[in-house]
Backbone as CSV, one residue per row, in Angstrom:
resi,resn,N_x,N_y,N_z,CA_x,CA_y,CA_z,C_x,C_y,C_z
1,UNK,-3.950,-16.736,10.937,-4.655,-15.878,9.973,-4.247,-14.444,10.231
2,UNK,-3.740,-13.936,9.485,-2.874,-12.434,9.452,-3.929,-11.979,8.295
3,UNK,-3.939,-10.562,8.355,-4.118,-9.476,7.520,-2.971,-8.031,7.629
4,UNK,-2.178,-7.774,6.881,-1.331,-6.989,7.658,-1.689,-5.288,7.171
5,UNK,-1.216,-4.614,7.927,-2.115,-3.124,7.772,-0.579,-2.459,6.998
6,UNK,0.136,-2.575,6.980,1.580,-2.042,6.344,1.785,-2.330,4.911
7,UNK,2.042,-1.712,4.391,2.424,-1.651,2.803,3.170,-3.110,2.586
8,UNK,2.613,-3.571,1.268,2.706,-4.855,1.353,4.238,-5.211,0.616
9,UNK,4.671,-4.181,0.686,6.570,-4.072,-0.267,7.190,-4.167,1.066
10,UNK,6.512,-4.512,2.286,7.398,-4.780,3.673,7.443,-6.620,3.742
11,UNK,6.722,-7.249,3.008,6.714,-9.050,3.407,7.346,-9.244,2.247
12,UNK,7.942,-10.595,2.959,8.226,-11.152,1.746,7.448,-12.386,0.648
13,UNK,8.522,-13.035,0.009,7.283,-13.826,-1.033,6.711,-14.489,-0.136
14,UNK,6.914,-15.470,0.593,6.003,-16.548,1.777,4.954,-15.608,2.420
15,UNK,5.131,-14.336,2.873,4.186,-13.706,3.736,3.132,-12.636,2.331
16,UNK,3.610,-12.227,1.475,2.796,-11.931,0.992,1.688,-12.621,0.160
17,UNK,2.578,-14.064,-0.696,1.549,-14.875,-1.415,0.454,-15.613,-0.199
18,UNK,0.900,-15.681,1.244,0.308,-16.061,2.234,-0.836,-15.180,2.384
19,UNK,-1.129,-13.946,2.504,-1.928,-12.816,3.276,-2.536,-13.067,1.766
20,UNK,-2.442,-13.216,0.523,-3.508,-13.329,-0.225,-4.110,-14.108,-0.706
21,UNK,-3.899,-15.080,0.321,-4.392,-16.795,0.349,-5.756,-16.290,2.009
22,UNK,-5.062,-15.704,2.374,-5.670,-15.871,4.176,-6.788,-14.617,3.731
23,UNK,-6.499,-13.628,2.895,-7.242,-12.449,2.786,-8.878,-13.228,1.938
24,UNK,-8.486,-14.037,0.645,-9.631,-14.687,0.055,-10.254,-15.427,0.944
25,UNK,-9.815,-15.904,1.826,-10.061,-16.806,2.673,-11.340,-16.054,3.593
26,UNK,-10.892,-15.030,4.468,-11.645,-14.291,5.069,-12.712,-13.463,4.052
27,UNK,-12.762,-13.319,2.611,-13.933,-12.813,2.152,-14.708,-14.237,1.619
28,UNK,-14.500,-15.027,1.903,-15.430,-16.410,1.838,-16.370,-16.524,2.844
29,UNK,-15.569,-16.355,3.878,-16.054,-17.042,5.357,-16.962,-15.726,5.919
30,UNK,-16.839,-14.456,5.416,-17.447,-13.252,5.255,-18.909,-13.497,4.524
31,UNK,-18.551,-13.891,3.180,-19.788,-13.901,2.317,-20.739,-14.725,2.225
32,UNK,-20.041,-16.049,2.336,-20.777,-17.445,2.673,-21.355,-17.618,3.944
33,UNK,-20.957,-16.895,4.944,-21.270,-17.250,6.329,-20.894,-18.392,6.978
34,UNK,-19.933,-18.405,6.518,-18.656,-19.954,7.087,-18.859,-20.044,7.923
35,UNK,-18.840,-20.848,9.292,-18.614,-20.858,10.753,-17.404,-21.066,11.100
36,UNK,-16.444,-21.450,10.253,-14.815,-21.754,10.051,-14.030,-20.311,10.513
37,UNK,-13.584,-19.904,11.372,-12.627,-18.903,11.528,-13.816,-17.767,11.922
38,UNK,-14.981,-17.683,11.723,-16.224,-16.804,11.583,-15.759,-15.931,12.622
39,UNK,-14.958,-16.268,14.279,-14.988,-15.449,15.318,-13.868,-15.109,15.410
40,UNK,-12.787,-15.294,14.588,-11.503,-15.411,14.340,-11.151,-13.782,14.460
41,UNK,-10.476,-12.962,15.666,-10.421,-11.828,15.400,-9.710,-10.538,14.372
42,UNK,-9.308,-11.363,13.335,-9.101,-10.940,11.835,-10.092,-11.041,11.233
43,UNK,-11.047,-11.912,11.397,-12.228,-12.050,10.391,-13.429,-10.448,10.653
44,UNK,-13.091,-10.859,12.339,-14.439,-9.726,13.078,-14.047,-8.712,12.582
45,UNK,-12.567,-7.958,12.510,-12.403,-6.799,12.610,-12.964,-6.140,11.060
46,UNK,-12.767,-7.449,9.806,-12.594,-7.306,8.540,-14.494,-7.346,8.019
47,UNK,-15.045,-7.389,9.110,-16.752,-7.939,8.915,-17.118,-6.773,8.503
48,UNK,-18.064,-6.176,7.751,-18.647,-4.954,7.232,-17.877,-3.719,6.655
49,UNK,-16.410,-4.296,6.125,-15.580,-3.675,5.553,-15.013,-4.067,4.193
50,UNK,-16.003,-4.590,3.627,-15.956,-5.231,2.413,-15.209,-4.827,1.080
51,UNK,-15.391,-3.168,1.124,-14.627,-2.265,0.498,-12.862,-2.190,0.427
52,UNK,-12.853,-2.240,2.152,-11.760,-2.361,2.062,-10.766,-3.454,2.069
53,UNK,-11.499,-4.765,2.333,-11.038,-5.845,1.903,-10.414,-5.504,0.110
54,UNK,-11.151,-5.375,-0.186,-11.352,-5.518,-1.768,-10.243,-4.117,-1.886
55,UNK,-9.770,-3.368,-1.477,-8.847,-2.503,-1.818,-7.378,-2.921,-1.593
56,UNK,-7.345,-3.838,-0.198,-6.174,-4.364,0.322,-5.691,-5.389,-0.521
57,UNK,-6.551,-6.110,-0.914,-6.153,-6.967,-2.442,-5.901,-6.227,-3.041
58,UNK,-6.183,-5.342,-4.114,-5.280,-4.666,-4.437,-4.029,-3.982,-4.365
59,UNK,-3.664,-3.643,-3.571,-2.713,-3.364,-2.874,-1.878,-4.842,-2.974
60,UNK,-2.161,-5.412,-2.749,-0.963,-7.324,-2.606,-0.661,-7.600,-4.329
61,UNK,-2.305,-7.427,-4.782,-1.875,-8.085,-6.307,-1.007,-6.918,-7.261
62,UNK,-0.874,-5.643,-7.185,-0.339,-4.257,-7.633,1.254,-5.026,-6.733
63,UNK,1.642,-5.157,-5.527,2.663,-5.618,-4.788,3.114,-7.085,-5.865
64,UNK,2.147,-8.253,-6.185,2.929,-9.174,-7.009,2.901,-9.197,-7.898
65,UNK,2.229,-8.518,-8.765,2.812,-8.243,-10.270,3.724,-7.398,-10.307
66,UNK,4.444,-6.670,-9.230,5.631,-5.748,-9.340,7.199,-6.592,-9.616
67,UNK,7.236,-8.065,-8.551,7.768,-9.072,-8.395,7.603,-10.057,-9.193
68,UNK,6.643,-9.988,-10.086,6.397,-10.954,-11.279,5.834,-12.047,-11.392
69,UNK,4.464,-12.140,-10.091,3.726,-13.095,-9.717,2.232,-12.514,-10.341
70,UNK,1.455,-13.195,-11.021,-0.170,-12.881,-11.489,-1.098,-13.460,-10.868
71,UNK,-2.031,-12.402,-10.451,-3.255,-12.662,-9.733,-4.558,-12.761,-10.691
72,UNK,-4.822,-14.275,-10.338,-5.905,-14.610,-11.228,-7.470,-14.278,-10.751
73,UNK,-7.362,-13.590,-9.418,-8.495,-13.700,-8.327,-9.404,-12.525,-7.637
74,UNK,-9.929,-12.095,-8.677,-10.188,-10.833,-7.888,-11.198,-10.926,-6.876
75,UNK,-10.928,-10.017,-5.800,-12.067,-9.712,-5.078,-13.230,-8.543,-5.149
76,UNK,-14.271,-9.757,-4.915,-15.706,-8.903,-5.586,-16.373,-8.281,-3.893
77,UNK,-16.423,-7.091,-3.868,-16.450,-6.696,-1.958,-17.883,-7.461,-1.783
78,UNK,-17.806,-7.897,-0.489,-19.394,-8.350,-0.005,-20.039,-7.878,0.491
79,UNK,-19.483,-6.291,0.611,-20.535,-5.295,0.967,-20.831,-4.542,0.548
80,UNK,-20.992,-4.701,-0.843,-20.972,-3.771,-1.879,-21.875,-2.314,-1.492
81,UNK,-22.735,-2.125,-0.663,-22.997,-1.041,-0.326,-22.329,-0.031,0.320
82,UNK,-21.101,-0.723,0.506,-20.252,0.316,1.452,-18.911,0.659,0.950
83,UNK,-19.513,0.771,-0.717,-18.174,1.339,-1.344,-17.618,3.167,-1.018
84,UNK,-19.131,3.420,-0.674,-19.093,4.585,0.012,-19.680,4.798,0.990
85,UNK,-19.052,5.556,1.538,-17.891,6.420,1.484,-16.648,5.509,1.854
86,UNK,-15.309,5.194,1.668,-14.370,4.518,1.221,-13.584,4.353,3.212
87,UNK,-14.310,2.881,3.638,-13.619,3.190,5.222,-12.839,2.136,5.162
88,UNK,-11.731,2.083,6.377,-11.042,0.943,6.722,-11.364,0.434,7.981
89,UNK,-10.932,-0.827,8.606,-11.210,-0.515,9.825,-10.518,-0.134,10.812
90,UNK,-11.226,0.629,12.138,-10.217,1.423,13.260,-9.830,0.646,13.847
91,UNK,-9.685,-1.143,14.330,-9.196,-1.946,15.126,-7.845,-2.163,14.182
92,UNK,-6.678,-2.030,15.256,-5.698,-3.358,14.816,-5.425,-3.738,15.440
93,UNK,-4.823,-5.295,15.147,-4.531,-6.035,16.477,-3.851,-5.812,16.760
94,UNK,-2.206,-5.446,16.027,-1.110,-5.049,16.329,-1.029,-3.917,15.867
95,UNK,-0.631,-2.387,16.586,-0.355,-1.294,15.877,0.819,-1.589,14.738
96,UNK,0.629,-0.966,14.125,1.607,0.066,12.677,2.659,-0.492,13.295
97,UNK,3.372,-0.060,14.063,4.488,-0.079,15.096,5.061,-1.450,15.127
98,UNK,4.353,-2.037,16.221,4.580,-3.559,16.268,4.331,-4.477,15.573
99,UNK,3.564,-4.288,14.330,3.681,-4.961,13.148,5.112,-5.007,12.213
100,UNK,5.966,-4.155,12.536,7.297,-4.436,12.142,7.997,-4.669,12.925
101,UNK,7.902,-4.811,13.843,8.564,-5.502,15.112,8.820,-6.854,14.976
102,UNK,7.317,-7.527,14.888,6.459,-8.795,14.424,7.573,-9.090,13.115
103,UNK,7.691,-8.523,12.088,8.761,-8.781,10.917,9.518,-8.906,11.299
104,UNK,10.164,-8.026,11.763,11.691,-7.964,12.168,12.209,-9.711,12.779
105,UNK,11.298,-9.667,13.721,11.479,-11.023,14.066,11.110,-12.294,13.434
106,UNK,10.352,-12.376,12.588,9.955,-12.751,11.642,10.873,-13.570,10.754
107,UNK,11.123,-12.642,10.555,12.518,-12.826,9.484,13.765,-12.511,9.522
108,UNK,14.149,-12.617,10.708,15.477,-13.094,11.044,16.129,-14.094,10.665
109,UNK,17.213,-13.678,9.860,17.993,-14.600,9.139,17.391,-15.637,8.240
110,UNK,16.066,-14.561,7.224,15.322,-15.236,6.047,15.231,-14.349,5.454
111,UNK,14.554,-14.795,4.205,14.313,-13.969,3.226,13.278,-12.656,3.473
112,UNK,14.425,-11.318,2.716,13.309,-10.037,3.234,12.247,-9.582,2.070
113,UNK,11.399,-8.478,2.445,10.776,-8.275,1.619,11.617,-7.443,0.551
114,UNK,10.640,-6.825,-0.894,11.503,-5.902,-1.415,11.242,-4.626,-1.049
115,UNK,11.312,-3.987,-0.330,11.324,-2.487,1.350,12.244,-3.190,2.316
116,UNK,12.928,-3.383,2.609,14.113,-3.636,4.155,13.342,-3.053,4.899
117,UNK,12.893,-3.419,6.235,12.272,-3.258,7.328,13.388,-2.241,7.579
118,UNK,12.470,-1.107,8.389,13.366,0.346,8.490,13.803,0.521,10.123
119,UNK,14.667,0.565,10.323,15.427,0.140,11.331,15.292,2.324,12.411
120,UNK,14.792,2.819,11.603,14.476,4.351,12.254,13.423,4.948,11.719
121,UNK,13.169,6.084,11.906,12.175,7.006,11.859,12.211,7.419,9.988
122,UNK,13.851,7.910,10.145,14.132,8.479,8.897,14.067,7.030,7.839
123,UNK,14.237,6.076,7.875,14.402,4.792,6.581,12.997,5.064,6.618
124,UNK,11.957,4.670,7.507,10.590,4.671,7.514,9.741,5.956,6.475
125,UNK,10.371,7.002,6.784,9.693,8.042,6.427,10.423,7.807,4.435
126,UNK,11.709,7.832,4.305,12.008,7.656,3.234,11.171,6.460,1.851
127,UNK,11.032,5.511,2.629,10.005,4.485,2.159,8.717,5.287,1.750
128,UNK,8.105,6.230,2.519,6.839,6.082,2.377,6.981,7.892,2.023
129,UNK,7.376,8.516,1.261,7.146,10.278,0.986,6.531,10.193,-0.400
130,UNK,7.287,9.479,-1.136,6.269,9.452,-2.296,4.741,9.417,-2.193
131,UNK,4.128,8.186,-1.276,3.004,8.090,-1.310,2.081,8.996,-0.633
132,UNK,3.267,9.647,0.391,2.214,10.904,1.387,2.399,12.190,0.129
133,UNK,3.496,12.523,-0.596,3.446,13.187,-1.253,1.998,13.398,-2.669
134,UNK,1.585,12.471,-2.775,0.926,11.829,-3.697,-0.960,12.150,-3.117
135,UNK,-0.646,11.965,-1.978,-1.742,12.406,-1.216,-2.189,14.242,-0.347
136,UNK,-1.273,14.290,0.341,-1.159,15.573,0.958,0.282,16.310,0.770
137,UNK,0.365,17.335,-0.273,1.804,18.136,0.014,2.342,18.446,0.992
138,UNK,1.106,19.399,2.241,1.550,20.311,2.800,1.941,19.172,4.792
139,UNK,1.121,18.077,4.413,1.228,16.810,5.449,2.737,16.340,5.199
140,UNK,3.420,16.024,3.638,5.087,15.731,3.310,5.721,16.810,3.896
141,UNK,5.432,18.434,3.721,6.326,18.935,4.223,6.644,18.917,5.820
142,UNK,5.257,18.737,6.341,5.118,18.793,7.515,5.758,17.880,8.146
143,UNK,5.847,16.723,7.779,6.029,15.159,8.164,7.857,15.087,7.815
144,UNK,8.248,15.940,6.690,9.422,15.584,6.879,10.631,16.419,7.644
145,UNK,9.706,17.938,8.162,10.783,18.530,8.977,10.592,18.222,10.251
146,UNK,9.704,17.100,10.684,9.551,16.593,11.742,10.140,15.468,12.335
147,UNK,10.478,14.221,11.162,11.221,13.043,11.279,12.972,13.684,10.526
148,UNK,13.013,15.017,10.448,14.657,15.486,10.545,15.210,15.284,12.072
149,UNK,14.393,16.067,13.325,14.592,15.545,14.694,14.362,14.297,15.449
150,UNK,13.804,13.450,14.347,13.179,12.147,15.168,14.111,11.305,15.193
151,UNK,13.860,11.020,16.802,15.102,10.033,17.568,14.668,8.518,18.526
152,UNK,13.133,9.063,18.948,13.083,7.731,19.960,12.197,7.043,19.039
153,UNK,12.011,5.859,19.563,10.810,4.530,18.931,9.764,4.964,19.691
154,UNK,9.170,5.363,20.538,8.306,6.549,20.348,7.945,7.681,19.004
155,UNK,8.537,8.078,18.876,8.577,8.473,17.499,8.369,7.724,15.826
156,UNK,9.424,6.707,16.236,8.701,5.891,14.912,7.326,5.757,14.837
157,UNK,6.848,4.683,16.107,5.584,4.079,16.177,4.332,5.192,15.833
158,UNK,4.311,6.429,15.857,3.490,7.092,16.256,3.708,7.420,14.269
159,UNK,5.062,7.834,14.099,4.948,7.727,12.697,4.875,6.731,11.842
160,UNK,4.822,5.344,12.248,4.202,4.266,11.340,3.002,4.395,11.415
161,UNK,2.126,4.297,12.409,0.652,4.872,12.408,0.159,5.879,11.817
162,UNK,0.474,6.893,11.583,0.105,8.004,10.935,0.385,7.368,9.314
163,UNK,1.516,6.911,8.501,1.804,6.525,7.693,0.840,5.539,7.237
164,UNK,0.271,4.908,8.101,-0.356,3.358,7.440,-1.959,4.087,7.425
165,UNK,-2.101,4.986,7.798,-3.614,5.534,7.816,-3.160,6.649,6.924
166,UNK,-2.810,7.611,6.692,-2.281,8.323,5.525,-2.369,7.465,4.192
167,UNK,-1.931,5.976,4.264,-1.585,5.536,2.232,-3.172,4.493,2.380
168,UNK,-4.239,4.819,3.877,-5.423,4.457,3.214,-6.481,5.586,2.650
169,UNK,-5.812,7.005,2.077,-6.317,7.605,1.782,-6.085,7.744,0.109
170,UNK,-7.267,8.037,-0.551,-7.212,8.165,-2.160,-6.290,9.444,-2.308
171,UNK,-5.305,8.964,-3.179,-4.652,10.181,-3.899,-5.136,10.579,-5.192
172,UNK,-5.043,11.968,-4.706,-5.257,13.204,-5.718,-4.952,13.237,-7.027
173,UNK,-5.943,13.149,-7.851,-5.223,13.329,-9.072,-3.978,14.396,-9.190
174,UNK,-3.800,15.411,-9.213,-3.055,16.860,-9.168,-1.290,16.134,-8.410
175,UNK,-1.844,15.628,-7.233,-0.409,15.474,-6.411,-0.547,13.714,-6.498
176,UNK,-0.938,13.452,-7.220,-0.652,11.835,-7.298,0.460,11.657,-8.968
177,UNK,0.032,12.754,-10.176,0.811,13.083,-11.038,2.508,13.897,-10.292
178,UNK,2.049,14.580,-9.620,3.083,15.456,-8.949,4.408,14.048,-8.354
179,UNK,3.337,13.361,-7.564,4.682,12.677,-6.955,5.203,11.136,-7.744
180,UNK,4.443,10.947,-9.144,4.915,10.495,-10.442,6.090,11.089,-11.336
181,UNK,6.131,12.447,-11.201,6.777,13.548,-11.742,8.139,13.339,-11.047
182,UNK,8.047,13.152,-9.657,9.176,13.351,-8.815,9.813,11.840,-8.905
183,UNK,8.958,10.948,-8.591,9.483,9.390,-8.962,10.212,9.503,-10.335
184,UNK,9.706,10.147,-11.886,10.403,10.242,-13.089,11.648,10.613,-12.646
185,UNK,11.944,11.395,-12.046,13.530,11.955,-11.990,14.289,10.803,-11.482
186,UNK,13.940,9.966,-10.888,14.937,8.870,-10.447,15.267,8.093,-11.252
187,UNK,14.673,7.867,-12.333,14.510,6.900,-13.701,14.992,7.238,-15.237
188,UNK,15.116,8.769,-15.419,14.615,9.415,-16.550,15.378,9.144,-17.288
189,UNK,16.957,9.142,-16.837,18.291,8.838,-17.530,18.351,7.271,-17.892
190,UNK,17.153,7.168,-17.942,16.979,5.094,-18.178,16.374,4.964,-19.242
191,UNK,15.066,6.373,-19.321,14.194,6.160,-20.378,14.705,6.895,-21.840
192,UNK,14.069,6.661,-23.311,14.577,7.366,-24.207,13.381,8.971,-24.024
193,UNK,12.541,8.962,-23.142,11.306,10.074,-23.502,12.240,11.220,-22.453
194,UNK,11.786,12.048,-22.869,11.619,13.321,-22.186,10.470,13.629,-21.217
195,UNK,11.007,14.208,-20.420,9.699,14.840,-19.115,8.574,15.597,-19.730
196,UNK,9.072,16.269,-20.907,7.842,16.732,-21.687,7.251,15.925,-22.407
197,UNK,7.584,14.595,-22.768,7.183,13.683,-23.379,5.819,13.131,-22.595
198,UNK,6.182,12.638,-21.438,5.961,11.693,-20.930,4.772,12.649,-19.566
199,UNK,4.927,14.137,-19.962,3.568,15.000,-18.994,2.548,15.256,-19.331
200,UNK,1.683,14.537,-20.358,0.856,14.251,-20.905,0.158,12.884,-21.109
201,UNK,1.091,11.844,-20.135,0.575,10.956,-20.093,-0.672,10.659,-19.569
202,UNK,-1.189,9.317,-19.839,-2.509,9.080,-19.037,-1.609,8.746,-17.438
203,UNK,-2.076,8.769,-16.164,-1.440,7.713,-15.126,-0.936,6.503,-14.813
204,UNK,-1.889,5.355,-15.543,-1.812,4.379,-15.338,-0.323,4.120,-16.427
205,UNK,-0.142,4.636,-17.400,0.672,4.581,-18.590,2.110,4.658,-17.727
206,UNK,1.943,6.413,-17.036,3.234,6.768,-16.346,3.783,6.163,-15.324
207,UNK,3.094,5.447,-14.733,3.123,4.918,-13.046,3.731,3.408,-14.111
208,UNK,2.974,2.598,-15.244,3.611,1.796,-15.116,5.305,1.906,-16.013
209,UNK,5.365,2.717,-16.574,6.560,2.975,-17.172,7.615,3.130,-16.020
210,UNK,7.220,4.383,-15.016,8.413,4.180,-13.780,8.275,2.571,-13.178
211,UNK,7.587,1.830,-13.118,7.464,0.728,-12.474,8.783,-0.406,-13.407
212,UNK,8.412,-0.161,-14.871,9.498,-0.840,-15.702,11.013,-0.511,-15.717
213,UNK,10.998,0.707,-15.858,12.503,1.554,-15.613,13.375,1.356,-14.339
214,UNK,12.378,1.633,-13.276,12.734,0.794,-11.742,13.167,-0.743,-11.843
215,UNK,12.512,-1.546,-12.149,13.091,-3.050,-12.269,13.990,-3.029,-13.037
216,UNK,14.074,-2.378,-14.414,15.165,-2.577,-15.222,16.398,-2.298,-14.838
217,UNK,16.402,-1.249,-14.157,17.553,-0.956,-13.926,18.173,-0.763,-12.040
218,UNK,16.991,-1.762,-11.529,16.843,-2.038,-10.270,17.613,-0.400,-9.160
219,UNK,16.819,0.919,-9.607,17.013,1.961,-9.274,17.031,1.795,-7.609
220,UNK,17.813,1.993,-6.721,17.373,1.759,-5.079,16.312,2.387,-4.556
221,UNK,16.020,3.688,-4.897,15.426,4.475,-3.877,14.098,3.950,-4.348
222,UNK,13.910,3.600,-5.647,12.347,3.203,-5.934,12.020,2.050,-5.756
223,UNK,13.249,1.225,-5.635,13.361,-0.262,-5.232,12.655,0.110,-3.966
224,UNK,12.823,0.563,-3.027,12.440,0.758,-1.626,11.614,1.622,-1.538
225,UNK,10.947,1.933,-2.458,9.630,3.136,-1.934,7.894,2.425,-2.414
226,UNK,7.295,2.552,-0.938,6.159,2.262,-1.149,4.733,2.342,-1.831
227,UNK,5.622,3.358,-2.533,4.896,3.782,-4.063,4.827,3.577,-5.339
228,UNK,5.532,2.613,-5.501,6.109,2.029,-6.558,5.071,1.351,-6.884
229,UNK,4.655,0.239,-5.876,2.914,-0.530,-6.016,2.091,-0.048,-5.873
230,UNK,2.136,0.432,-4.816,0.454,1.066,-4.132,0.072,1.856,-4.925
231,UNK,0.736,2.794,-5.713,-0.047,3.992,-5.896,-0.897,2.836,-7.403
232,UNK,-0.368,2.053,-7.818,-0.830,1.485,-9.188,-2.261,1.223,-8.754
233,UNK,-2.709,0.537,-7.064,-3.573,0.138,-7.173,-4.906,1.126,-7.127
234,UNK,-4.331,2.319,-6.500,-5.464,3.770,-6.781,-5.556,4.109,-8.006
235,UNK,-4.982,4.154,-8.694,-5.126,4.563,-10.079,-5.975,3.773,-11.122
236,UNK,-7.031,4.182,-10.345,-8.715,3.704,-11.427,-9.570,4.669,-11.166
237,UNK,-11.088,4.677,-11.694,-11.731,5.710,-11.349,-12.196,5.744,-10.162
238,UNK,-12.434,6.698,-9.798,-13.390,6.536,-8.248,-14.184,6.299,-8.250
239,UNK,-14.634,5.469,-6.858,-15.820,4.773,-6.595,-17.099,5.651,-7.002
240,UNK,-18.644,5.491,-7.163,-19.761,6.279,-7.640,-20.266,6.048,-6.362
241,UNK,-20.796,6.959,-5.982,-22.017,6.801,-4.406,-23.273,5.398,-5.202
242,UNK,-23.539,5.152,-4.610,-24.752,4.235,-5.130,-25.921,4.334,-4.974
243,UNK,-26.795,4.413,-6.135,-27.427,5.199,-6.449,-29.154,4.592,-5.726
244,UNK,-29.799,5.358,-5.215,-30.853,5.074,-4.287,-31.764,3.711,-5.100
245,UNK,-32.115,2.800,-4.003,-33.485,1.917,-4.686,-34.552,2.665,-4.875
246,UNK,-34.782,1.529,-6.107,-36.224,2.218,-7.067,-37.524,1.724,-5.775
C-alpha cells in the first residue's frame, strides 16, 4: 500500500492507476472503520487528513485524464471538517528524495512515467518551475539561482523536499495565470489564437487549451513539466471555512 508524495507525472501507468486503487482504498478503511490495513502505516499517516486525501486524488485523476484514462470516482473527504484550513500530512515514510530513488529502481528497464525521473538537481528543478512559479515568484527566482550551483545529492534531496511541499500549496490566482502565460509561449505557434486572445480567458479554459496543444503536438518541455496536471487540479474555487453549528 503506497501513497506517493511526488507529482504524479513521475509513475507510470501500473503505478499510477495503482495509487488510485490503494488511495480509495485507504479512504474506505478511513471512513468505514475497516480493521483491514486500519494500522497500516500509510493508512495512520493519511487518518485525519481527509482533505488532503481528497486533493491527492485529484492530483492522479487531473494526471489520467492528461494520458487519456477517466476517473469515474470521486473522493468525498471524511473529514469534511478539515477542509480548513487546507493541511497535508508532516510524516513521510520515504522522503521526497528517496521516493525517486524507490522509482528509479522501480523501473528499471520498464515502462517510465510521462516526467523521466530526473537524474540531477537541474532536470528536477526544470520539471517543477512552472508550478513554483505559479505559486511563489520571488521562491522561482530564488530557487533557480540556487540549483544553477547545485552539484551534490545532498542538494537534490533537500530540493525534492522543498518542491513536494511547495506544489502542496494553493496557487495564486495572479501567478497561477502568470505561469499559464509562460507555459502559452511553448505552445502558441500550435494554436490559431493570439496571446491577446487567449488573456482574457477564464483558467480552467487556458490551462486546458495548453494541456491540448501540448499532447498535440507532444511539445517536450511541457511533456515533462509538472504543471501540465497539477495545476488543473487547483483550478476550482477555494475551499469556504465552515460555517459554525446552529
Amino acid at each position: 500500500m503506497r501513497i506517493w508524495d511526488i507529482n504524479p507525472g513521475y509513475l507510470n501507468r501500473q503505478s499510477l492507476l495503482g495509487e488510485h486503487r490503494e488511495l480509495h482504498g485507504i479512504v474506505s478503511i478511513i471512513s468505514n472503520n475497516k480493521k483491514g490495513y486500519a494500522h497500516h502505516p500509510e493508512t495512520r499517516r493519511w487518518r485525519g487528513y481527509g482533505w488532503a486525501l481528497q486533493q491527492r486524488h485529484g492530483l492522479l485523476a487531473a494526471e489520467m485524464t492528461l494520458r487519456g484514462f477517466h476517473d469515474y470516482s470521486p473522493v468525498v473527504s471524511p473529514s469534511p471538517e478539515e477542509i480548513w484550513p487546507e493541511i497535508f500530512p508532516e510524516i513521510f515514510i520515504d522522503e521526497p528524495g528517496q521516493q525517486f530513488q524507490l522509482l528509479t529502481a522501480k523501473y528499471r528497464n520498464k515502462e517510465q512515467g510521462r516526467i523521466p525521473l530526473p537524474q540531477n538537481s537541474q532536470q528536477l528543478w526544470s520539471h517543477h518551475k512552472y508550478s513554483v512559479l505559479a505559486r511563489d515568484q520571488n521562491l522561482y527566482r530564488k530557487l533557480g539561482r540556487a540549483v544553477a550551483g547545485s552539484k551534490s545529492a545532498h542538494d537534490f534531496a533537500t530540493l525534492a523536499k522543498t518542491l513536494t511541499l511547495q506544489l502542496r500549496q494553493r496557487p495564486t490566482p495572479g501567478s497561477l495565470r502568470n505561469a499559464l502565460h509562460h507555459m502559452w509561449g511553448h505552445i502558441s505557434d500550435y494554436s490559431s489564437l493570439s496571446k491577446g486572445e487567449i488573456a482574457s480567458w477564464p483558467l480552467p479554459r487556458l490551462a486546458a487549451e495548453i494541456a491540448r496543444c501540448a499532447l498535440l503536438k507532444k511539445e517536450p518541455y511541457l511533456m515533462h513539466s509538472t504543471a501540465l496536471s497539477e495545476l488543473q487540479a487547483w483550478i476550482k474555487p477555494p475551499p469556504q471555512e465552515m460555517p459554525p453549528s446552529p
